[in-house]
N, CA, C and O atoms as CSV, one atom per row, in Angstrom:
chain,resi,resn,atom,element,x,y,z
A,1,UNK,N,N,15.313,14.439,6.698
A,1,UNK,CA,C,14.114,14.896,6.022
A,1,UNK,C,C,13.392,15.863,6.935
A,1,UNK,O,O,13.460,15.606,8.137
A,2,UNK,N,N,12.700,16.952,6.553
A,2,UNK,CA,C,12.191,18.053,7.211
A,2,UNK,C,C,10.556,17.636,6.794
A,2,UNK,O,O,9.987,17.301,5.755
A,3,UNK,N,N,10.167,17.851,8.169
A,3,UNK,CA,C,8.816,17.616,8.272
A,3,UNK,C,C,7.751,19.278,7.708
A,3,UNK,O,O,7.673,20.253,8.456
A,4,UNK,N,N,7.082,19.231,6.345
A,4,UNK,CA,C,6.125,19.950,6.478
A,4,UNK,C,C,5.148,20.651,7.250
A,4,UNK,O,O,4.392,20.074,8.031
A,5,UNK,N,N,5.145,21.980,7.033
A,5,UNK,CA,C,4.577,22.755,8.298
A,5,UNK,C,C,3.461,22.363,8.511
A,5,UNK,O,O,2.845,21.989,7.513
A,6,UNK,N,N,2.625,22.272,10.097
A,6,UNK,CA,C,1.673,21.463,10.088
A,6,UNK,C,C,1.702,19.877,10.075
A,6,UNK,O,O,0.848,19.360,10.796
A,7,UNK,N,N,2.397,19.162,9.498
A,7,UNK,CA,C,2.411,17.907,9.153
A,7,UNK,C,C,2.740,17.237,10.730
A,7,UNK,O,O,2.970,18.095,11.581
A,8,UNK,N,N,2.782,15.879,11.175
A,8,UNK,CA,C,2.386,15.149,12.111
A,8,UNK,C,C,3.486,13.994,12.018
A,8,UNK,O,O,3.533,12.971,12.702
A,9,UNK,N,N,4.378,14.409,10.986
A,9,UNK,CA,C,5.553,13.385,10.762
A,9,UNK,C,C,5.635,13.271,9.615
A,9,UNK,O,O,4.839,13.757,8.812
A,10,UNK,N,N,6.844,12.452,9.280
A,10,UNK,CA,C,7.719,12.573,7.500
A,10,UNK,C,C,6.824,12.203,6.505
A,10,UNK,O,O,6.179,11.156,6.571
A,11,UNK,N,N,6.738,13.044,5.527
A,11,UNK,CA,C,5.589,12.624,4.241
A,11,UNK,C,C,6.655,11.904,3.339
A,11,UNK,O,O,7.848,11.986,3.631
A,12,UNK,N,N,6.379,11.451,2.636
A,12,UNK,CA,C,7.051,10.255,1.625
A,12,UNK,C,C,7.039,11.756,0.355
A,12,UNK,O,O,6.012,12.319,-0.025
A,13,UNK,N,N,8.404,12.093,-0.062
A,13,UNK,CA,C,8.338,13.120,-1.170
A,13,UNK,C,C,8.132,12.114,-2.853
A,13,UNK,O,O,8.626,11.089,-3.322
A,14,UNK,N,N,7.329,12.934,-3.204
A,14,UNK,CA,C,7.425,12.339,-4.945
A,14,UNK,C,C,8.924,11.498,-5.268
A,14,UNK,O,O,10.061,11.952,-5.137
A,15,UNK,N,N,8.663,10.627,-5.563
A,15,UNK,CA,C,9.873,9.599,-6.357
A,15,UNK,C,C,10.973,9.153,-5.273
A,15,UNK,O,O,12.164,8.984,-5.532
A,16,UNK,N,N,10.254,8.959,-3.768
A,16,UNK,CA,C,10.733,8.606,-2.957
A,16,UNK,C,C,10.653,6.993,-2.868
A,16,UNK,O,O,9.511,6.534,-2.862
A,17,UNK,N,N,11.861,5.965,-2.788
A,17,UNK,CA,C,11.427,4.353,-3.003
A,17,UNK,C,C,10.744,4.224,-1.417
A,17,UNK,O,O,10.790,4.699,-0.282
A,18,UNK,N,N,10.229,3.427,-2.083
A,18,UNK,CA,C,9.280,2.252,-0.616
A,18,UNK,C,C,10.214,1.534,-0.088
A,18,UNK,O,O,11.036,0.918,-0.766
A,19,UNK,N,N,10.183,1.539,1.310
A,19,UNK,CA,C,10.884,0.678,2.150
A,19,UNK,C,C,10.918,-0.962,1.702
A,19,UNK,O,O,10.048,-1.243,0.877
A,20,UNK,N,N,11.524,-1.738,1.993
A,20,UNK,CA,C,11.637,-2.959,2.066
A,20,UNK,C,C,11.967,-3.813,3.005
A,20,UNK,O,O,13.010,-3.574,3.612
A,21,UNK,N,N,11.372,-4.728,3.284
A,21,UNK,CA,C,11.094,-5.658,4.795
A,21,UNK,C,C,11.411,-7.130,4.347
A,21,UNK,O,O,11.029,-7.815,3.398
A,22,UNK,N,N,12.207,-7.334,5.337
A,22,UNK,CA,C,12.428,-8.743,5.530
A,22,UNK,C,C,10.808,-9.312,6.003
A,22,UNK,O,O,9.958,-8.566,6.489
A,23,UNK,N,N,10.660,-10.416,5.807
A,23,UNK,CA,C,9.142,-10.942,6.733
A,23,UNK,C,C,9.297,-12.136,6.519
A,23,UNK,O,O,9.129,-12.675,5.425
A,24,UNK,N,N,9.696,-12.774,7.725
A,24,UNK,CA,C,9.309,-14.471,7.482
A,24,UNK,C,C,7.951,-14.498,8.598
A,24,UNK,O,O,7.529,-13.783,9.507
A,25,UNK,N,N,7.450,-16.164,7.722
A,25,UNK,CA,C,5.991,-16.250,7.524
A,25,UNK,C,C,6.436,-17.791,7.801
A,25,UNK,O,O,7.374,-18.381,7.265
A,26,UNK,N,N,5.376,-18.377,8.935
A,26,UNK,CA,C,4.718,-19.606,8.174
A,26,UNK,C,C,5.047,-19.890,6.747
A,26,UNK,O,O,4.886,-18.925,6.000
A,27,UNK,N,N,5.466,-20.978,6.205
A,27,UNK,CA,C,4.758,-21.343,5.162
A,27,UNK,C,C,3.273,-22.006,5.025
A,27,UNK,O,O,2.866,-22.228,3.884
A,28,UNK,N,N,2.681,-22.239,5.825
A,28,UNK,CA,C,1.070,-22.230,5.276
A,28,UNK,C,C,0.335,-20.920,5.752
A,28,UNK,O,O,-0.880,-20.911,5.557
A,29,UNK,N,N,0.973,-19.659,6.431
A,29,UNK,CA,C,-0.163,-18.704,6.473
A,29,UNK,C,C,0.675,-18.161,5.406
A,29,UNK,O,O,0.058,-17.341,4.726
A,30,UNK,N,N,1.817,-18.343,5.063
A,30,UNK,CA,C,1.930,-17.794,3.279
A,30,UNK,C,C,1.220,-18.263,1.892
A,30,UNK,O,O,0.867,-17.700,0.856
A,31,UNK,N,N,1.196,-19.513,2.384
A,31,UNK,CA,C,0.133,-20.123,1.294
A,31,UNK,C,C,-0.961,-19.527,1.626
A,31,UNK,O,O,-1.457,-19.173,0.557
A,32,UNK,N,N,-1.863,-19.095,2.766
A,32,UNK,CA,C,-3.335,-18.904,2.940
A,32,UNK,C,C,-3.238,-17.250,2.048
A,32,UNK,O,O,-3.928,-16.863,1.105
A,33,UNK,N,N,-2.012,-16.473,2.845
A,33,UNK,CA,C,-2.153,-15.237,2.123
A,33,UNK,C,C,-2.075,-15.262,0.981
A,33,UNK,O,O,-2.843,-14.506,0.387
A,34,UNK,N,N,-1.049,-16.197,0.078
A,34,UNK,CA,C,-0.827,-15.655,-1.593
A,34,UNK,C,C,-2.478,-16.169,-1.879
A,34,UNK,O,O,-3.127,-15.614,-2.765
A,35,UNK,N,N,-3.073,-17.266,-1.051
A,35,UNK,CA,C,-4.421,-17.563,-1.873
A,35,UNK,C,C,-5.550,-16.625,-2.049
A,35,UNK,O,O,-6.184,-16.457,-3.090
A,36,UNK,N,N,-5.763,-15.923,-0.702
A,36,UNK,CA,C,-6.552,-14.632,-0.571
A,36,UNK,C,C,-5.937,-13.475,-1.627
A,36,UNK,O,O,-6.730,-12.961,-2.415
A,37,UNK,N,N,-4.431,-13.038,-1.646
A,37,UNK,CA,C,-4.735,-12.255,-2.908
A,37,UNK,C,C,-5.074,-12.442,-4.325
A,37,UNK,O,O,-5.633,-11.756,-5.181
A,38,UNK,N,N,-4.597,-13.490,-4.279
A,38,UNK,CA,C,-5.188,-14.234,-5.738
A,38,UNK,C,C,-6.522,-13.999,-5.724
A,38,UNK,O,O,-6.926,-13.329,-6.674
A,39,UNK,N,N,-7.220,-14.305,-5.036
A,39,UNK,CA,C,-8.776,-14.140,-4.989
A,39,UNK,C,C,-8.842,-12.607,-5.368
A,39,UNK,O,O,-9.415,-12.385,-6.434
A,40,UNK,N,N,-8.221,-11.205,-4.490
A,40,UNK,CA,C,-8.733,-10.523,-4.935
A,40,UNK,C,C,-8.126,-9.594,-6.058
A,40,UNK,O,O,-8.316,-8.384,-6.185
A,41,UNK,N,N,-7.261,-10.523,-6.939
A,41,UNK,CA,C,-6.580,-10.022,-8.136
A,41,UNK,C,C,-5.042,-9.427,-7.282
A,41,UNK,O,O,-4.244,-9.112,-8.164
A,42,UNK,N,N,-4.445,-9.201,-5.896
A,42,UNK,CA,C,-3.110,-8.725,-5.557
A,42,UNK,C,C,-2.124,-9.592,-5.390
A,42,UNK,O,O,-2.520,-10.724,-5.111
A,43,UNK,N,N,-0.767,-9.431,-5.475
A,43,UNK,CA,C,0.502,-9.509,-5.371
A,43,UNK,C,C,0.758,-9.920,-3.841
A,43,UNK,O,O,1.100,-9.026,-3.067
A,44,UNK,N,N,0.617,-11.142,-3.404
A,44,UNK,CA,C,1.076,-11.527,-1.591
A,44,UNK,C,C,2.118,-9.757,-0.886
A,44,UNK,O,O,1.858,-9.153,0.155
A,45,UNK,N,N,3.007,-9.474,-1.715
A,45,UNK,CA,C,2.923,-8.264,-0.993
A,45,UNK,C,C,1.873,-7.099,-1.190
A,45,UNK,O,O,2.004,-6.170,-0.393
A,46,UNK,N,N,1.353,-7.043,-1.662
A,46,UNK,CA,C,0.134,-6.017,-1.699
A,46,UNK,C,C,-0.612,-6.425,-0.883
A,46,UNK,O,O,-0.710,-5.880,0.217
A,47,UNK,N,N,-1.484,-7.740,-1.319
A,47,UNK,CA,C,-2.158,-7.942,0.797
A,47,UNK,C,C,-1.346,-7.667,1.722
A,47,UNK,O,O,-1.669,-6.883,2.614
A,48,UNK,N,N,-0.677,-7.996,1.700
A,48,UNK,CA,C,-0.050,-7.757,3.280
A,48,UNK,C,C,0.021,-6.088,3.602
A,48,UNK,O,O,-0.180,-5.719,4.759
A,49,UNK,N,N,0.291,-5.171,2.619
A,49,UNK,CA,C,0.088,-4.080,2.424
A,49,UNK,C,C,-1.149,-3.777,3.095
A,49,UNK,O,O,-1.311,-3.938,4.304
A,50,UNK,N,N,-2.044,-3.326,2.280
A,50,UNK,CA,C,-3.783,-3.849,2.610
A,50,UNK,C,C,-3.969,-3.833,3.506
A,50,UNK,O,O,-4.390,-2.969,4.275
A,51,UNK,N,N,-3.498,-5.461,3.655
A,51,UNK,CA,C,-3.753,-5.575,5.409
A,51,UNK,C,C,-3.453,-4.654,6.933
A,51,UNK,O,O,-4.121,-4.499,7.955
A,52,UNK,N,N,-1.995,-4.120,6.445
A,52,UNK,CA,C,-1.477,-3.647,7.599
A,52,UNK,C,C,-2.031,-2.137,7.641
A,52,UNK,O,O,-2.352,-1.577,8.688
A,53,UNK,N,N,-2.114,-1.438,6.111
A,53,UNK,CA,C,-3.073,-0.440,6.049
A,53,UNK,C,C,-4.032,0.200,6.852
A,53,UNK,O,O,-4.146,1.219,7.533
A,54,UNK,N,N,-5.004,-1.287,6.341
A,54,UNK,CA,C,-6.230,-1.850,7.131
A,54,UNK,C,C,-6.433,-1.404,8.738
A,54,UNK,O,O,-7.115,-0.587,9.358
A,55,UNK,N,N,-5.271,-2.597,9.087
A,55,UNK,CA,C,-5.821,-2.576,10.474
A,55,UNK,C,C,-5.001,-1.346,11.402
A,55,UNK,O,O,-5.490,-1.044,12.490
A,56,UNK,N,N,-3.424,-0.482,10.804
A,56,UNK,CA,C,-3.824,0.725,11.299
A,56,UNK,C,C,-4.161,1.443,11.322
A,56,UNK,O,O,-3.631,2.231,12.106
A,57,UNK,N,N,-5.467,1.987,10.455
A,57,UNK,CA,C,-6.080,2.771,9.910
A,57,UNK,C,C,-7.449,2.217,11.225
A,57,UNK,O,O,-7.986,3.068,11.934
A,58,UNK,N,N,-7.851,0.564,11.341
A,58,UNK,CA,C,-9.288,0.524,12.704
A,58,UNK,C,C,-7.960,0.902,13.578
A,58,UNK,O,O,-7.631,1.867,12.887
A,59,UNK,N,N,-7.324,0.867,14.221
A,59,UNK,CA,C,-6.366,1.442,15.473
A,59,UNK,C,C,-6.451,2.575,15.601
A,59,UNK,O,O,-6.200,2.927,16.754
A,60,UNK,N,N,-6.750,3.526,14.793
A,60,UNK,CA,C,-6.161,5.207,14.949
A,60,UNK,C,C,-4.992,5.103,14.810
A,60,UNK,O,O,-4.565,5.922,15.623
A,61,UNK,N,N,-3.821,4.480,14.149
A,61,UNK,CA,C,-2.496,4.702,13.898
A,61,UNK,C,C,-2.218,4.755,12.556
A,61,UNK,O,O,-1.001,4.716,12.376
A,62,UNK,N,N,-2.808,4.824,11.613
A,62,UNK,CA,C,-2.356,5.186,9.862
A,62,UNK,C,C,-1.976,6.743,10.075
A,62,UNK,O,O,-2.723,7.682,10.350
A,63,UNK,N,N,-0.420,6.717,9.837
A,63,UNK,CA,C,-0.113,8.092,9.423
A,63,UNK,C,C,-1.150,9.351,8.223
A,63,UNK,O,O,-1.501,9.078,7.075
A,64,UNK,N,N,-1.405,10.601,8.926
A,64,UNK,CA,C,-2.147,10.850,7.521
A,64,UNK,C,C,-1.236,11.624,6.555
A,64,UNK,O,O,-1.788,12.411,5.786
A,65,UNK,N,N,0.068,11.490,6.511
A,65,UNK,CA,C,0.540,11.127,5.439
A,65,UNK,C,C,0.827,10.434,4.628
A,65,UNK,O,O,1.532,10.583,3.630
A,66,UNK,N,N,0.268,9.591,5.031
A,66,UNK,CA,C,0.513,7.825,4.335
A,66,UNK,C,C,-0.442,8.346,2.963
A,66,UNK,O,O,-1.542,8.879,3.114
A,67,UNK,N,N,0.125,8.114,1.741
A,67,UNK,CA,C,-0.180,7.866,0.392
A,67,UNK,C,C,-0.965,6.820,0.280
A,67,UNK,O,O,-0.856,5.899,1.089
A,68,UNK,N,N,-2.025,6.774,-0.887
A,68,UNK,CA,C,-2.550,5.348,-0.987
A,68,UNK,C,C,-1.550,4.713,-1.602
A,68,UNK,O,O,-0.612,5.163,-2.260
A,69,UNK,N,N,-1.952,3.233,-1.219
A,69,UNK,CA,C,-1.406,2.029,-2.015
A,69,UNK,C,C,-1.426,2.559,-3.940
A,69,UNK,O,O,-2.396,2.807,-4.656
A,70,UNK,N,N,0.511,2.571,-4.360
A,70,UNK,CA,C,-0.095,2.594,-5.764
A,70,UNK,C,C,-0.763,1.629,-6.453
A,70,UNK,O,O,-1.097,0.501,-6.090
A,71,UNK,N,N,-0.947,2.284,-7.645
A,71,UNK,CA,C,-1.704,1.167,-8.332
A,71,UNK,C,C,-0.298,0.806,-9.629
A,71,UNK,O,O,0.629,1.311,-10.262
A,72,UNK,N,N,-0.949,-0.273,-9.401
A,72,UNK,CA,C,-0.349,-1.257,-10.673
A,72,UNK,C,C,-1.072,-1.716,-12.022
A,72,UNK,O,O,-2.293,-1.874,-12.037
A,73,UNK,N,N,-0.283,-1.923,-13.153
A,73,UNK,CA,C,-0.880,-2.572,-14.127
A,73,UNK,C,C,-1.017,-0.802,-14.910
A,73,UNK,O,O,-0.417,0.240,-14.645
A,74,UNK,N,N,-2.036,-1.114,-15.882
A,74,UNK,CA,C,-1.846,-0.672,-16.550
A,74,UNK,C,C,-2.633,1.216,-16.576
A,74,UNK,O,O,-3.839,1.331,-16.358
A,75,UNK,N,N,-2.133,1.944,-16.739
A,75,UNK,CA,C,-3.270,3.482,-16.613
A,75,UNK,C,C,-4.322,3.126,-16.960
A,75,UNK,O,O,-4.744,2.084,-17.463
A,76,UNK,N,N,-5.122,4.839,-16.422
A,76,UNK,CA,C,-6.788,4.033,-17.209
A,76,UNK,C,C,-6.344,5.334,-18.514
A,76,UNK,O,O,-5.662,6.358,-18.554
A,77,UNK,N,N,-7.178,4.555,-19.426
A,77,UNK,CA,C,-7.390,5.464,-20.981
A,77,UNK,C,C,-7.681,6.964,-20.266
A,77,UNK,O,O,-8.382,7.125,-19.267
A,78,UNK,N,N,-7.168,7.741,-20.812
A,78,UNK,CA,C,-7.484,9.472,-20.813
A,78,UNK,C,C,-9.017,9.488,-21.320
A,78,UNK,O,O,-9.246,8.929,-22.393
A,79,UNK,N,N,-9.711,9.882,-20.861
A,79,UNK,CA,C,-10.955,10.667,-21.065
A,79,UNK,C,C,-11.172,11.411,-22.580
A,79,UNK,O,O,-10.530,12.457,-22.677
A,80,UNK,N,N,-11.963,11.045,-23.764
A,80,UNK,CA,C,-12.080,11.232,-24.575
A,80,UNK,C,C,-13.365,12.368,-24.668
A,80,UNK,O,O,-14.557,12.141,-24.456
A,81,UNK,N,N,-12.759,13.592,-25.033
A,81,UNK,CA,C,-13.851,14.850,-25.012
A,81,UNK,C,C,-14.991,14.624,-26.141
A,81,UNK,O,O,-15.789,15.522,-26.412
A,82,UNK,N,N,-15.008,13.626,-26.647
A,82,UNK,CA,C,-16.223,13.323,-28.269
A,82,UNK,C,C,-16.991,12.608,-27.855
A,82,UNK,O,O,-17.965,12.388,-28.574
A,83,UNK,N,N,-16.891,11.758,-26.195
A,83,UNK,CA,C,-17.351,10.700,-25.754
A,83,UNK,C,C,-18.879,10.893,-25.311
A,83,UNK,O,O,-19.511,9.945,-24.845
């Protein structure tokens, strides 16, 4: 993959898949995590997402090519011009 001029390292191109990670866990800080996303409506991998986001983003280490987290569920309604 060729890094964009300017760019600071590999950008993720349109319709590029997301990596996938092995991760073993505790089973009770897996229980604590699936409970916290439940709380805030996410998917135990989406916190963990979030999370890691999160905290390299206070580090100074979030790539700024890093894309946001997509979203899931359902689009929002198109904008109705009569509205």
């Amino acid at each position: 993959m060729t890094e964009p001029s300017g760019g600071a390292g590999p950008r993720r191109r349109p319709g590029q898949q997301r990596k996938q990670v092995l991760l073993r866990l505790d089973p009770l800080v897996y229980d604590a995590l699936a409970r916290w996303a439940g709380d805030e409506l996410r998917s135990a991998n989406a916190q963990i997402e979030f999370l890691l986001r999160r905290a390299l983003a206070e580090a100074g280490r979030l790539p700024g090519g890093a894309g946001p987290i997509p979203r899931r569920g359902r689009p929002p309604a198109p904008e109705r011009p009569d509205a």
